[in-house]
TIMISE-853815 format. One record per residue (C-alpha): chain; x negated, y, z negated. Coordinates in nm, 2 decimals, always signed. Each point is the difference from the previous one (the first is absolute). Layout:
BEGIN
SITE/marti/px/py/pz
SITE/A/X/Y/Z
...
! end
This chain:
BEGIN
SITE/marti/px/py/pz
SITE/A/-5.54/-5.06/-7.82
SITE/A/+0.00/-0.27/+0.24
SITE/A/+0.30/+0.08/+0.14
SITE/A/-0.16/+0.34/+0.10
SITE/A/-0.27/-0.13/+0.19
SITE/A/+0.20/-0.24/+0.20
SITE/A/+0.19/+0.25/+0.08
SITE/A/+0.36/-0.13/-0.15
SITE/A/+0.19/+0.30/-0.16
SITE/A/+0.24/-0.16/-0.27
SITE/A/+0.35/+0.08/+0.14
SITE/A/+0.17/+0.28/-0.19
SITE/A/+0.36/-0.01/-0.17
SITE/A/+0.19/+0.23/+0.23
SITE/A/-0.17/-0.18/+0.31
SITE/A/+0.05/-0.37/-0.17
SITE/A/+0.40/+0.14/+0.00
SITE/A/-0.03/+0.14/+0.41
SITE/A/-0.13/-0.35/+0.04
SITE/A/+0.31/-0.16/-0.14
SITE/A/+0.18/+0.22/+0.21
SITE/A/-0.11/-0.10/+0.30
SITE/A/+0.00/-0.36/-0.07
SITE/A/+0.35/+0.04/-0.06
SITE/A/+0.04/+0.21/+0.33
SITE/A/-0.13/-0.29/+0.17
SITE/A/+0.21/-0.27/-0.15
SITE/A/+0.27/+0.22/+0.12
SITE/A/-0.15/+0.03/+0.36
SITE/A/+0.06/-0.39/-0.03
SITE/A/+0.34/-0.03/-0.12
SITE/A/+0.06/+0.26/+0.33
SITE/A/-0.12/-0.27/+0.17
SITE/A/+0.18/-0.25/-0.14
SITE/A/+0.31/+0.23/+0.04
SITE/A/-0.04/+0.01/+0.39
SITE/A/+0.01/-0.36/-0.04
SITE/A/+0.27/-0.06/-0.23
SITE/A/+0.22/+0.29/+0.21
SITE/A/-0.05/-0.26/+0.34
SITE/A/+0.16/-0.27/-0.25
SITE/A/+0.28/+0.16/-0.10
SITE/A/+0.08/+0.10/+0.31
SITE/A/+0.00/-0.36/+0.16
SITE/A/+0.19/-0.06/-0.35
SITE/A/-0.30/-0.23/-0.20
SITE/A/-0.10/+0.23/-0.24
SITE/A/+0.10/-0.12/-0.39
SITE/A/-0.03/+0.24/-0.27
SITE/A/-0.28/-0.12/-0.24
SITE/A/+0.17/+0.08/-0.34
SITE/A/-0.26/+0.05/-0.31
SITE/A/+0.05/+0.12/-0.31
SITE/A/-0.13/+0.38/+0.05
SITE/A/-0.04/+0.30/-0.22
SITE/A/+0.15/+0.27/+0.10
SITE/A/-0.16/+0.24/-0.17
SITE/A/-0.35/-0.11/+0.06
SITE/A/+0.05/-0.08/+0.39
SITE/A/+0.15/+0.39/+0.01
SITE/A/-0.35/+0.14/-0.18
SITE/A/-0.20/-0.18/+0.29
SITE/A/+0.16/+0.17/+0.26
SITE/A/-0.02/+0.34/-0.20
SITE/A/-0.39/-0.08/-0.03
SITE/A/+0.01/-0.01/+0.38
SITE/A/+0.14/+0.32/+0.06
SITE/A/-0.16/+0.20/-0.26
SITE/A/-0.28/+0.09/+0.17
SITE/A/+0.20/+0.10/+0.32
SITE/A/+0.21/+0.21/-0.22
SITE/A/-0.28/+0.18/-0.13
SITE/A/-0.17/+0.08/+0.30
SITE/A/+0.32/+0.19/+0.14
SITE/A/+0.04/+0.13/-0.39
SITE/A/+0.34/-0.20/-0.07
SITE/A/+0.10/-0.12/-0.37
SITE/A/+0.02/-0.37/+0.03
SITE/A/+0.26/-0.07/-0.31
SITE/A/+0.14/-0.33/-0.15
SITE/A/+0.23/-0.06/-0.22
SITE/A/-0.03/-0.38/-0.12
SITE/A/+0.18/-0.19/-0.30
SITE/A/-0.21/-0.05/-0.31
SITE/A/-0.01/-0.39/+0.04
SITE/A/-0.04/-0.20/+0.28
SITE/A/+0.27/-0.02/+0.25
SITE/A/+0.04/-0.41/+0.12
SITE/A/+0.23/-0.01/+0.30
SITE/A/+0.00/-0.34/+0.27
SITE/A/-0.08/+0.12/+0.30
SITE/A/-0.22/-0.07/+0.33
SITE/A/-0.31/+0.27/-0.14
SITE/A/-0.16/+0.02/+0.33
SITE/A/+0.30/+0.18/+0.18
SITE/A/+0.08/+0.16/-0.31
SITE/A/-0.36/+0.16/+0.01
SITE/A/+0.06/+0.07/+0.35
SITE/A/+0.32/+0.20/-0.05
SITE/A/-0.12/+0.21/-0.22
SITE/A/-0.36/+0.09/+0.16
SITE/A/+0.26/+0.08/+0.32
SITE/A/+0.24/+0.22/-0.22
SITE/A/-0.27/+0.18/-0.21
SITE/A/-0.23/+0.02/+0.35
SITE/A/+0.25/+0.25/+0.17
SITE/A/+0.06/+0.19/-0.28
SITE/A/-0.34/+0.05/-0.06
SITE/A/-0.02/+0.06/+0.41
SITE/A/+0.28/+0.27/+0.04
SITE/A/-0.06/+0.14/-0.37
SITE/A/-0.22/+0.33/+0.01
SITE/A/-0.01/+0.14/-0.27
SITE/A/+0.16/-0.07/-0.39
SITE/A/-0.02/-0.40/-0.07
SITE/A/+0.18/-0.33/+0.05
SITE/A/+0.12/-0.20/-0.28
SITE/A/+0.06/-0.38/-0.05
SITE/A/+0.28/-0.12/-0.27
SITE/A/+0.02/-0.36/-0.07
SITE/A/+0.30/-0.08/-0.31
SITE/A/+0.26/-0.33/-0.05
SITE/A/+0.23/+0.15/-0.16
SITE/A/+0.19/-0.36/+0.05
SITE/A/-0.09/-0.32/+0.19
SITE/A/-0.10/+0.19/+0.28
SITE/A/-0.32/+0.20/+0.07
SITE/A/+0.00/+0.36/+0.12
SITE/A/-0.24/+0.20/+0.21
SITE/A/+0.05/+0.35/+0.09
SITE/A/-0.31/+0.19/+0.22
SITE/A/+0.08/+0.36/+0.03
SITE/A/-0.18/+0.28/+0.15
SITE/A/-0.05/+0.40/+0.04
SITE/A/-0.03/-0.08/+0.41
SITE/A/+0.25/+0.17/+0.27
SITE/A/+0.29/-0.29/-0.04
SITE/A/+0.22/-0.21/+0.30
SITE/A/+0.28/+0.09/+0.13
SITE/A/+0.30/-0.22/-0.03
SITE/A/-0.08/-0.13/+0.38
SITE/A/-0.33/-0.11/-0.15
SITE/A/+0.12/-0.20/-0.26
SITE/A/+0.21/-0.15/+0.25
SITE/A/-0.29/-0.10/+0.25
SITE/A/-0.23/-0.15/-0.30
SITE/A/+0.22/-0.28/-0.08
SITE/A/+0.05/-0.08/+0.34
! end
């Protein structure tokens, strides 16, 4: 009852998870940040890759959790499609993270309607992620000019 007449409002279970969201949006605005940054070292040539041992699988269903929302406001399926047990690959996690928020962040931009769909598998020593979409497409000069 106390609670009440201080006027605190215990925090509900759907907003405790918006919460987590958005704390996770703003680690994210950080690692942008830090992105800027890190793209001026590579391009004087400092920049070393900060290998980790990652989880693939569970660095993938953080950047679905960021989209979700987004994809339910425009009234997109978000879908992924993740191995039953954990996924460990070396890599630099931070530009892994990045890739992905960039790859699934256009095809949630140029996707209007149906879904986009995230598919992490290692079917050997390597790890493979395919993002695909219901949006318009590129055309072959496209594809051309992104890996410019």
């Amino acid at each position: 009852m106390e609670s009440a007449r201080s006027g605190v409002v215990p925090v509900q279970p759907l907003q405790k998870e918006y919460f987590g969201r958005v704390k996770s949006a703003a680690r994210h605005l950080v690692h942008i940040i830090e992105e800027i940054l890190t793209f001026s070292r590579v391009e004087a040539g400092k920049e070393p890759l900060q290998l980790e041992a990652t989880d693939a699988a569970g660095l993938t269903r953080t950047v679905v959790e960021l989209f979700e929302p987004q994809a339910g406001s425009k009234g997109l399926q978000m879908r992924m499609q993740l191995p039953d047990a954990p996924v460990k690959m070396l890599t630099d996690p931070t530009k892994l993270r990045q890739i992905l928020i960039n790859v699934v962040g256009n095809a949630m931009k140029f996707t209007e309607w149906g879904g986009v769909d995230i598919c992490v598998s290692a079917p050997s020593e390597r790890v493979t992620f395919v993002v695909k979409d219901t949006g318009p497409g590129m055309t072959a000069a496209d594809l051309e000019r992104i890996f410019d």
